[in-house]
Structure formats: C-alpha cells, structure tokens
VEXTI-289236 format. One record per residue (C-alpha): residue number from 0; x, y, z. Coordinates in steps of 0.05 Angstrom, whole numbers. Example, Ala and Ser with C-alpha at 12.3 -4.5 7.8 and 13.67 -1.06 7.14 Angstrom:
2
> 0,246,-90,156
> 1,273,-21,143
***
This chain:
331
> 0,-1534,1157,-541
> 1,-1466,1141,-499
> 2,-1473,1082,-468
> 3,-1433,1069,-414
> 4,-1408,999,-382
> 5,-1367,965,-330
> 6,-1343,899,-309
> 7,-1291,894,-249
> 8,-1230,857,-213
> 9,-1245,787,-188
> 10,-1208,749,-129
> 11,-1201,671,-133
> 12,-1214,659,-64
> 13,-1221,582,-67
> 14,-1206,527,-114
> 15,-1146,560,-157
> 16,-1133,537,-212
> 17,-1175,476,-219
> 18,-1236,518,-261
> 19,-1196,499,-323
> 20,-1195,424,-300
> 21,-1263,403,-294
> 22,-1258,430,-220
> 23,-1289,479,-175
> 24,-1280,545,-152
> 25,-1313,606,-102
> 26,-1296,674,-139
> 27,-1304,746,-114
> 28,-1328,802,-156
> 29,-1280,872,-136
> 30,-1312,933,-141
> 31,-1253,974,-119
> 32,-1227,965,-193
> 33,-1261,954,-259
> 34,-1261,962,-334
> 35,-1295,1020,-372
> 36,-1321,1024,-438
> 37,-1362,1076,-472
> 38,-1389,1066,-538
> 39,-1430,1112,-578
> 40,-1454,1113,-658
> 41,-1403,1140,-709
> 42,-1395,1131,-791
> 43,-1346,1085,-778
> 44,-1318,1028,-739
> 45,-1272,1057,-682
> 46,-1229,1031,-626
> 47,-1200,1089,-598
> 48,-1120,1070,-581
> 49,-1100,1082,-499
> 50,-1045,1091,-469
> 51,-1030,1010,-464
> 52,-1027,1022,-538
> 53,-982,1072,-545
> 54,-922,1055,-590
> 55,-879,1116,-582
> 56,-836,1116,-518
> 57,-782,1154,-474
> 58,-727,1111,-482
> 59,-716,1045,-501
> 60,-719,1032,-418
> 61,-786,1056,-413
> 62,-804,1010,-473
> 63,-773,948,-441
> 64,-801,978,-373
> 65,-877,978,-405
> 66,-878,912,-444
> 67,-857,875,-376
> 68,-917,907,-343
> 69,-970,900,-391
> 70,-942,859,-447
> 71,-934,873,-528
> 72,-1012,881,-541
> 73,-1045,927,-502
> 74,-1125,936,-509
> 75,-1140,934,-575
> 76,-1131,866,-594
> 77,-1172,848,-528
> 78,-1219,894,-550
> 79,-1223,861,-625
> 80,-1221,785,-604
> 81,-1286,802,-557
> 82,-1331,844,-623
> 83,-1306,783,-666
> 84,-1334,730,-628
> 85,-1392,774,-610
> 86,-1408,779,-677
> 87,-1394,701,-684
> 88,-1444,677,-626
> 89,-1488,721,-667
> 90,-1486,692,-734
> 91,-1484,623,-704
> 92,-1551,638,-677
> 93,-1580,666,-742
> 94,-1581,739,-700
> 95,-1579,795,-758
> 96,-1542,861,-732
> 97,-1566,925,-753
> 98,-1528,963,-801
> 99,-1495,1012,-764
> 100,-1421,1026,-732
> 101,-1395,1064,-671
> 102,-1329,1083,-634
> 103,-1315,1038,-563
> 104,-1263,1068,-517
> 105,-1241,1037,-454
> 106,-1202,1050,-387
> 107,-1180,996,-334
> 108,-1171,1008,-268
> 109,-1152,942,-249
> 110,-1078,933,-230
> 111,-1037,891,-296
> 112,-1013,830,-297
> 113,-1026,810,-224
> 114,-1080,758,-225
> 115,-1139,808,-220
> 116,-1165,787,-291
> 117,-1156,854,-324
> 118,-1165,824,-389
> 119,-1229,791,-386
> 120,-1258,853,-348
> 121,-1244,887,-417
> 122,-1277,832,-455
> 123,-1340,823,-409
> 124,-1348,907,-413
> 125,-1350,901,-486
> 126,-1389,850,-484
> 127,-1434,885,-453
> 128,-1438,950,-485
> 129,-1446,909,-556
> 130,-1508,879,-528
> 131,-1540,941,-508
> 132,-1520,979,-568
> 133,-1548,917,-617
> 134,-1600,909,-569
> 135,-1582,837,-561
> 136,-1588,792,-502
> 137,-1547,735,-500
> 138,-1561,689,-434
> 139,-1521,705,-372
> 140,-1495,633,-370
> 141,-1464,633,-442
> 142,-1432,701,-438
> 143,-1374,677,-402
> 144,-1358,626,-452
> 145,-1360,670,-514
> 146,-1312,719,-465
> 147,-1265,657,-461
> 148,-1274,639,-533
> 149,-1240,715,-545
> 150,-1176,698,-505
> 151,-1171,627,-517
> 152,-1189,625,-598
> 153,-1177,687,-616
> 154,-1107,695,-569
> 155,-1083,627,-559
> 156,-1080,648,-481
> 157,-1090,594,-429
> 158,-1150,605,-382
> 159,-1217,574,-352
> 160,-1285,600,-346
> 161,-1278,628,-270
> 162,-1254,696,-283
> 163,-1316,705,-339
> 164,-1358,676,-292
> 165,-1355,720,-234
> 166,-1352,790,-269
> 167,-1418,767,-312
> 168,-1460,746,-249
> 169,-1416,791,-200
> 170,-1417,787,-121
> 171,-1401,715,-97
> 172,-1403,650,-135
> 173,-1403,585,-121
> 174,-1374,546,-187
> 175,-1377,472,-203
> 176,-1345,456,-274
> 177,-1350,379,-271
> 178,-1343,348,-337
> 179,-1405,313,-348
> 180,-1447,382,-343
> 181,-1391,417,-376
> 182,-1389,361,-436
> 183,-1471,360,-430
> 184,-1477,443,-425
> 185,-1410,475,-438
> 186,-1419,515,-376
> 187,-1417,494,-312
> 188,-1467,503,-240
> 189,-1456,573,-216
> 190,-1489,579,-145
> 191,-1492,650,-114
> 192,-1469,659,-39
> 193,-1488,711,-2
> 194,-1427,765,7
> 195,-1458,782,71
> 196,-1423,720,101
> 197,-1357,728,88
> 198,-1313,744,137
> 199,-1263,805,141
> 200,-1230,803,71
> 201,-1164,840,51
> 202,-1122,835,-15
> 203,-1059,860,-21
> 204,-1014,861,-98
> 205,-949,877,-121
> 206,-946,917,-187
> 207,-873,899,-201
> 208,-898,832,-219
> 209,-919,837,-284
> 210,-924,760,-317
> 211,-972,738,-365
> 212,-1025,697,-337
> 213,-1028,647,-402
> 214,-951,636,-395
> 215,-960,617,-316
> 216,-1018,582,-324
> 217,-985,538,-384
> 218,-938,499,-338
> 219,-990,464,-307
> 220,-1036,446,-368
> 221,-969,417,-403
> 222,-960,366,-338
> 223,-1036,356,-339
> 224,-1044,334,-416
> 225,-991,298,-407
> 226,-1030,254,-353
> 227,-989,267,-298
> 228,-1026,240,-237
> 229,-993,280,-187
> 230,-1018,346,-217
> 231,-1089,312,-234
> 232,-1098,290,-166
> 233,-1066,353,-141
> 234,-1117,390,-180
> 235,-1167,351,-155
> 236,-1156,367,-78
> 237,-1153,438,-90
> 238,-1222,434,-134
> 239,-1247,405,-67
> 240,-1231,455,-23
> 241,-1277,498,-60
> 242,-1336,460,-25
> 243,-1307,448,36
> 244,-1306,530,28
> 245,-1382,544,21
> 246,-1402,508,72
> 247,-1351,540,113
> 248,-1385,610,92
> 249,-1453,584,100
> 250,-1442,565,174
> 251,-1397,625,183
> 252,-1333,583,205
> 253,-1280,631,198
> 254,-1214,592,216
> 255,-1236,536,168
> 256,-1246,581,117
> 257,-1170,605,131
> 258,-1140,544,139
> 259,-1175,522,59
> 260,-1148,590,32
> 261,-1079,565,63
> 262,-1091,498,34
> 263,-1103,517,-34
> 264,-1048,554,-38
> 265,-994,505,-12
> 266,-1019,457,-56
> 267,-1011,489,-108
> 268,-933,497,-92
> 269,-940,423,-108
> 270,-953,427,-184
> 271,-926,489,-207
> 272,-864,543,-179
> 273,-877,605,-144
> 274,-827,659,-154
> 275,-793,684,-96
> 276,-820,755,-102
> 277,-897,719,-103
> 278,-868,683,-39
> 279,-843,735,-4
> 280,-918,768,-12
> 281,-961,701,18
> 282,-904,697,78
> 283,-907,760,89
> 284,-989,752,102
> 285,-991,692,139
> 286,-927,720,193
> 287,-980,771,208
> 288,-1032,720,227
> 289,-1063,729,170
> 290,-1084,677,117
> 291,-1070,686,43
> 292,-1070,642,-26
> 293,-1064,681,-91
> 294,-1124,713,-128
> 295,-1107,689,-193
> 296,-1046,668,-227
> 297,-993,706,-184
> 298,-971,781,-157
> 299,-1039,794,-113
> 300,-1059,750,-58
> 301,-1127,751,-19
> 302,-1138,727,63
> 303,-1181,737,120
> 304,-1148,781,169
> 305,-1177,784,245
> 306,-1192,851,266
> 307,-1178,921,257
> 308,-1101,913,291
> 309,-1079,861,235
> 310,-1105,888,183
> 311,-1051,962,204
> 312,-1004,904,213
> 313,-1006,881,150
> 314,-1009,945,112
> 315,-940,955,149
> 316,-907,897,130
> 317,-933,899,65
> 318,-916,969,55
> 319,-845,948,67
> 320,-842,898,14
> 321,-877,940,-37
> 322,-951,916,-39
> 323,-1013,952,-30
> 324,-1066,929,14
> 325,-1148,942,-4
> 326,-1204,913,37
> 327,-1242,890,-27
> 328,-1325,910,-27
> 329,-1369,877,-71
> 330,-1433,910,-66
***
C-alpha cells in the first residue's frame, strides 16, 4: 500500500508574529501549494534524497546561488526531526510501533524561504503519513506541537505554533495562545471561521528573497527575553488585532479588515527591520489600493484587493518588481 499525503502553504493574515508570545493570530490554509509525501513498506528504513538535497552542483555559483534559496539542509533533516519526535510522542505515551520499515519521499510545492511555512508543511505531511502507516491517531490539537517540537528541539529554529496549527485543522482559524491555557494545556483555543466570509484575498511573493525564517524571527525574541517593553507591548497590540479581525470577518466589514492587515504590519516595523526588497513588495500593494502585511516572516505578503480591476493592477506592478501574484483558495 502507497499511501499518499499532503499538507499545504499557510498565510498569516492577522496577528503576526505574536503566536510565539502568548498572543493571537487568524491563519489561512493555501491550497494552491502544498507538501507531498508518499510512503510505502520496504526492508529498510528510507528517505529518498530530492533535489533540495543534492550535493553535487554546476559551479560553485550555483552552489552559493542554492544555499541562499533554500539553505544548507534541504529535506531530509526536516524529514528526520518530524519521525524522531513521532516516534517520541509515541513512546511517551506507552504506544508500541509495529515492527516494520518503509521508504517516505516528498515534494514541495510551496515557494522557499518566503514565509509560506514550507518546512512545517513537510513535517505535518509526515506526520501524517506515519500515523496512517502505524495506524496511530494522535489528537488533532497535539499534532501541531509535536510538529514544532521537530523544528524547535530537534533544529534549534525559532517558531510558534500558528503555522502547525493551520495546516493540521486547515481552512480558517481563529487562534488564541494566552498563557494561562497555554501553561494549563500546552496548546492554545483554535476557533474555525468560516472561509466563506472572507473577502477578495490575493498574495503575492518574491522568490529572490530567500532568508531563514528562524534567523528573522530571532531578532525579536532576543528584545523580548530581554524584557523589552516596547516589543512586549508592541507584541501585544498586534496579538489584538487578531480579534478585532474576526469580528471584522464575522460581520463582513471589509475596510476594517484592511485597515488591521495594514496595522499589523506597520507595527511590526516597530520591533523588528524590514529589508528594503520586503518593502518595496508591501508599497508596492498598498499604492495600488490594495492592503498588504506579510504572510509570515518576510518575501510574500497577503491583502484584500477590491475588484477584478486591482487585482490586473497589481499583477502589473508586481510583475515589474519581480513578484507573483495568486488569488489563494482554501477549499
């Protein structure tokens, strides 16, 4: 038996980066990109190398050219952080695997290194495909946190729970990481919303960007540990906006809902700097009419765009600065 599983892109639309900070967040699951894994039974334990792996190259450009895209790792070690603590949340739950091995291989669609969480996509997918093939079912709520166990324990890479979140439960989610239920639970309150009303959605992403997410993400957690009250209450009013953002959805108020996105994003100039290439994309956006905060940590930014008219506008003026536009679907 081949099984077969996926787990795709998400989109921070709200509440960036504050999921690592006892905060709050709205997340999108993207179905226009994903991760694939197959896995089938073999004699032996397998992780078939891709191209990410590769460690013969053109020229010593194309190396240098390859490890600023998609760093020194590639796959496999994602790939081996997420079995290990698989097989961890297994034993710590006195779950006995059956004795048997197989081969996993995997393919990502989602564009690297531009705040798409291609990483965790990988993880969730194996994830996922170990359960099936161990027939084990670990709880919906506690897969993200072994998924974040595998980058932060096993990788020493700086992230929160909001990119595992969405691309276990998928669609649209409200999440609330406050720190007495995440000190009570170690998860937090993940509340669907209904994808149906959102309003017109584009994303648009460099891929010259490439920059680690961990490395980005460590400027602000430095400042924070450090007790520095203007990034805690920074933090704080971005973590906010995340509710003012659901009810926005829920009664369909469109220009609130672009002025938070806008929000969120120029407070976060506040605490942490934004390359002029990352920049360049949001201005771009917004001189369109458009709004636009990033998705993540950097290179791909997500807005709501007015009509049919904008959105040509801003594949134009996008084009010109070399970034793709999608309109993102999520069912």
């Amino acid at each position: 038996m081949i099984i077969d599983s996926r787990a795709f892109a998400r989109a921070g639309l709200l509440g960036n980066p504050s999921d690592g900070y006892f905060g709050k967040t709205i997340s999108l699951s993207i179905k226009n990109f994903g991760a694939h894994i197959l896995l089938y039974q073999s004699p032996e334990l397998v992780i078939e190398p891709q191209e990410a792996d590769a460690n013969a190259f053109r020229n010593v450009y194309h190396l240098r050219d390859t490890v600023s895209l998609i760093g020194y790792n590639g796959g496999i070690p994602i790939i081996k952080a997420a079995i290990k603590k698989f097989c961890d949340y297994c034993d710590e739950n006195s779950i006995k695997l059956s004795n048997k091995n197989f081969t996993i291989r995997y393919h990502s669609s989602i564009p690297r290194q531009v705040g798409l969480a291609g990483s965790s996509a990988i993880i969730i997918a194996t994830l996922k495909a170990l359960m099936r093939f161990y027939n084990i079912d670990i709880p919906v709520h506690l897969l993200p946190n072994i998924a974040l166990q595998a980058e932060t324990q096993e990788m020493g890479i700086n992230a929160g729970l909001q990119d595992r979140v969405i691309q276990c439960y998928e669609g649209c989610v409200h999440m609330d990481f406050n720190k007495v239920q995440m000190d009570e639970h170690g998860y937090g309150i993940y509340t669907p919303i209904d994808p149906n009303l959102l309003p017109k959605l584009y994303i648009a992403y460099k891929t010259d960007l490439g920059k680690v997410s961990g490395k980005v993400l460590n400027e602000i957690r430095s400042k924070y540990d450090k007790g520095d009250e203007h990034v805690i209450s920074t933090l704080k009013t971005i973590a906010n906006l995340a509710d003012e953002g659901a009810e926005a959805i829920k009664n369909q108020d469109y220009n609130l809902l672009g002025q938070l996105i806008n929000a969120n994003f120029d407070n976060r100039c506040k605490i942490m700097s934004i390359s002029d290439s990352n920049m360049e994309l949001v201005n771009t956006a917004r001189n369109c009419g458009a709004s636009a905060s990033f998705t993540g940590s950097g290179g791909a930014i997500i807005g709501i765009y007015e009509d049919d008219e904008m959105l040509k506008k801003l594949v134009y003026s996008l084009k010109k600065i070399n970034a793709r536009v999608i309109k993102p679907y999520m069912i």
